[in-house]
N, C-alpha and C positions, 0 to 999 in steps of 0.2 A: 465864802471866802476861801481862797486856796493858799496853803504854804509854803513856799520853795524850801524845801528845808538843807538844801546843797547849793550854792551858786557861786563863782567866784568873779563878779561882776567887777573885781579890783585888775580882770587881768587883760593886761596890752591888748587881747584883740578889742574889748571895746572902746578903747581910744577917749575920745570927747563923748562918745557915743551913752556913755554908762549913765548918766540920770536919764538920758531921753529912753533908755530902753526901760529904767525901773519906773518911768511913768506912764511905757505905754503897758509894762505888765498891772500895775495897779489898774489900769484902766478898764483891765479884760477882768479884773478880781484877785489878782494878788497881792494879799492884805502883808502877808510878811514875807523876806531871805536870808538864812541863813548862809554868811560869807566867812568860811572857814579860811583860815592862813594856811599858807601850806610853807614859810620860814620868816627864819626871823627879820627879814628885808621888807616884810610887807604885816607886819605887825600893825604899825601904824596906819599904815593905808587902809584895811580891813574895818577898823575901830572908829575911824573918820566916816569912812561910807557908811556905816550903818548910824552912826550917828545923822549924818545927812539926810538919809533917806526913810528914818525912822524905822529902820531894819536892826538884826542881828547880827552876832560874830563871833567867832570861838578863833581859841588862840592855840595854834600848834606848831610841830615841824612834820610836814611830809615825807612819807619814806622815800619818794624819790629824790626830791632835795637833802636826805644823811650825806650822799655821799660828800658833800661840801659843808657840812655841821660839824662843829667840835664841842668840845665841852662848854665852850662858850656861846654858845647860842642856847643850849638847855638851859645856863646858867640864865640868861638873856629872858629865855620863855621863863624862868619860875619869877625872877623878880617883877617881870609884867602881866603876870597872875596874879601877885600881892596886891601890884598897884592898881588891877583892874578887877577886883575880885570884886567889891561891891556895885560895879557897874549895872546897871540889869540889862542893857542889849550885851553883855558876855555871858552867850548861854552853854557854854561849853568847853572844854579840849578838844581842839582837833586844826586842822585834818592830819591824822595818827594813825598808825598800824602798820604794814607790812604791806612790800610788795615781789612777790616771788615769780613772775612775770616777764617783766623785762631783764634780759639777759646779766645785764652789768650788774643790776643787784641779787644777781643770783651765785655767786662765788662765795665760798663758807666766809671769807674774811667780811663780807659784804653783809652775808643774810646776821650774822654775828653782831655788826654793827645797827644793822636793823633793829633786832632784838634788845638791845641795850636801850636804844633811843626810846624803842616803843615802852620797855618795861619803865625807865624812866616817868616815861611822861603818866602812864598810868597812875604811878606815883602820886604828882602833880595833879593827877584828875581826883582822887583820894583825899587829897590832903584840904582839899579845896571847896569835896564835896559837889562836883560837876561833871554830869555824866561825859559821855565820848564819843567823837564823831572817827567812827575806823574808816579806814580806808581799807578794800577786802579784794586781794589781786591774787587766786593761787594760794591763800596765806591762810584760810577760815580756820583750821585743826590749831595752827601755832597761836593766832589771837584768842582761842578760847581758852588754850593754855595758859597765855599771859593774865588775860582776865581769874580767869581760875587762883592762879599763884595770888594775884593781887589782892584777890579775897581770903586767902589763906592767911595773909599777912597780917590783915586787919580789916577793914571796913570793906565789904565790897563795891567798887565801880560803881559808881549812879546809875547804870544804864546809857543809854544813848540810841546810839540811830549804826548800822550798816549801810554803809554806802555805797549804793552801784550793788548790789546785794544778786551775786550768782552762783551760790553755792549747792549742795544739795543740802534734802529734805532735811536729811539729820542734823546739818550744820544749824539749817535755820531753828529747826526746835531748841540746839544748845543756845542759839543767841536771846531768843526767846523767852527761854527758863533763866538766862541772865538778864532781865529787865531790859532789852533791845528791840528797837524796829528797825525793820528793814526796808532801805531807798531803793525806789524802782523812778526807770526815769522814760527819756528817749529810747534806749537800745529795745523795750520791749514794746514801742511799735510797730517793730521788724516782723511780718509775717513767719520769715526764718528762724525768729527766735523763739523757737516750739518749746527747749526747755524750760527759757527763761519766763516765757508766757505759762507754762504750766504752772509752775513756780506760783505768781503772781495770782492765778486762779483758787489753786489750791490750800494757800495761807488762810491761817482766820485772818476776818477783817481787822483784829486788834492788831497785827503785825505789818500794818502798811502804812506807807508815809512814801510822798512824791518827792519828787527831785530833779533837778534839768542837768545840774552838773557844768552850768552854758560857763564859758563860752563851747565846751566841749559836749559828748556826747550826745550826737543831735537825734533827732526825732526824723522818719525817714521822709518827711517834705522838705527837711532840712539836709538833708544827706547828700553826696558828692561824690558818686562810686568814680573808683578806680581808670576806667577808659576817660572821663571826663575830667578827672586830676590830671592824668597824663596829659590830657589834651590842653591844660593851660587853666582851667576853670577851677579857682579856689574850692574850698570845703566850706560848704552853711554854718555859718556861726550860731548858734545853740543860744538862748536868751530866757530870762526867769519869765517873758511874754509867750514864751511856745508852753509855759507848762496848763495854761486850761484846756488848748488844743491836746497834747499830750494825756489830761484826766479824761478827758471826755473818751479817747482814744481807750486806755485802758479799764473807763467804768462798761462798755460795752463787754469787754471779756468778761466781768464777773456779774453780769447782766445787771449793772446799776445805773442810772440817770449823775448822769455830771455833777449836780449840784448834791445828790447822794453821797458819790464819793466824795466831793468837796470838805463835806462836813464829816465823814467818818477821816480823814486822812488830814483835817485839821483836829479835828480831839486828838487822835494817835499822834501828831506832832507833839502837841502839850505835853503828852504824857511824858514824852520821850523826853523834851527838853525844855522844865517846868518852867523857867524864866521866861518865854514864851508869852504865858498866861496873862504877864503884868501887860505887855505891848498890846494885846492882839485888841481892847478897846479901842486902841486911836488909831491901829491899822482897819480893825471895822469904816470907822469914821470919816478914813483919809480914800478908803473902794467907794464908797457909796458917795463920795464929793469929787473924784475924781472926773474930769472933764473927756468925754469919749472923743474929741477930736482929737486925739493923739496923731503925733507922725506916721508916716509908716515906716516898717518892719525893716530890721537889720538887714541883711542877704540872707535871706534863705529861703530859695525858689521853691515854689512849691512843685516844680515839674521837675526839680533834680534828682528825687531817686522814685518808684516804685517802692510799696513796704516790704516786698521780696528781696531789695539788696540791699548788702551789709559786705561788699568786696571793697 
């Protein structure tokens, strides 16, 4: 059985589309996803879907969503922490952390505001006793900080999961040494992505956990280079159904059999995000009854990119 432990399967591009894609990924074996919020507009929405689909969700604000958050949407997230805290598909805070990346939030008034949000919600993840799903753009050195301070305070952070996870070596052993694993998804199917692949090689196997990220960061049969966007042709929509294609892709780099990594990258899920544990029997239950005539696949051609581009 495989994990999604990233997906945000709540968002517009999959339309009507969003059960028929979570059954065709159950169909290929994935037993659970984790659907983080990224504000407070889609709280609800997040908490329903996994309700539905017998899935997970964690409740956060996104760093790129601060710029339009006030103190009342933090206020917003703590009190639907309270009222969702004994839930058990809420396995987490997030999606949280920093993004120093994209230009607009990168203005000291901006990174400022970032930092407040995030230290906040750490807080919230603390208080609650529920590790944290980061979000890691540019930012690794200032979240370890945050993390750090948080545990000076008091309890330290549960742990959690690094998301989309491209830092270096050192970064990853700080996350590490903080009870975290680190999400690797589509972008390391990219031939081009030598460091990020080395990355992915090099880690113990205790530090890996998959992710699709869909409808975003796609996997490179899913991909859409540049000359073919220009030319009118959409970008492949990304789906928690491309991620056994995607394990299998990345169990050959650390010379392991699909269903190898399957099972070492569902334990590490668990570890990461304990509430997990109670689901994963009737997501067992719900892979192995699941009906293979599924529909077929969202868009994403498998002739639209080579693993060599990422333009």
């Amino acid at each position: 059985m495989w994990i999604d432990t990233h997906c945000h399967l709540d968002a517009a591009e999959f339309g009507a589309d969003d059960l028929v894609e979570r059954e065709r990924a159950r169909a290929l074996g994935v037993g659970l996803c984790v659907y983080p919020a990224v504000e407070r507009a889609n709280f609800a929405a997040v908490r329903e879907l996994a309700h539905r689909t017998g899935d997970a969700y964690a409740l956060g604000i996104h760093p790129l969503f601060v710029p339009r958050a006030g103190p009342e949407d933090l206020q917003a997230l703590a009190a639907e922490l309270e009222r969702r805290v004994d839930d058990p598909r809420l396995v987490a805070v997030g999606e949280i952390g920093l993004d120093f990346f994209v230009p607009e939030l990168c203005t000291p008034a901006m990174r400022e505001r970032q930092w407040q949000c995030y230290r906040e919600q750490l807080r919230l993840a603390q208080r609650h006793g529920l590790p944290v799903i980061l979000h890691v753009r540019r930012s690794a050195d200032w979240l370890l900080k945050g993390l750090r301070e948080a545990a000076a305070r008091g309890r330290p952070v549960a742990g959690g999961i690094a998301h989309a996870f491209n830092g270096s070596a050192q970064q990853a052993q700080a996350l590490l040494a903080l009870g975290f694993k680190l999400g690797f998804g589509g972008a390391a199917t990219f031939d081009s992505a030598r460091q990020l692949r080395q990355t992915w090689v090099s880690l113990p196997p205790e530090a890996l956990v998959l992710e699709t990220d869909a409808p975003d960061m796609p996997p490179y049969w899913c991909y859409v280079n540049a000359a073919l966007r220009a030319a009118g042709q959409p970008q492949g929509r990304n789906s928690p159904a491309e991620l056994p294609r995607i394990g299998a892709e990345l169990a050959g780099l650390r010379g392991l059999s699909a269903t190898a990594l399957a099972e070492l990258t569902t334990a590490n899920a668990l570890a990461a995000l304990p509430r997990l544990a109670a689901l994963r029997p009737a997501a067992a239950r719900a892979v192995a009854l699941a009906p293979a005539d599924q529909p077929a696949a969202g868009w994403c051609p498998s002739s639209a990119a080579s693993n060599t581009e990422a333009s």
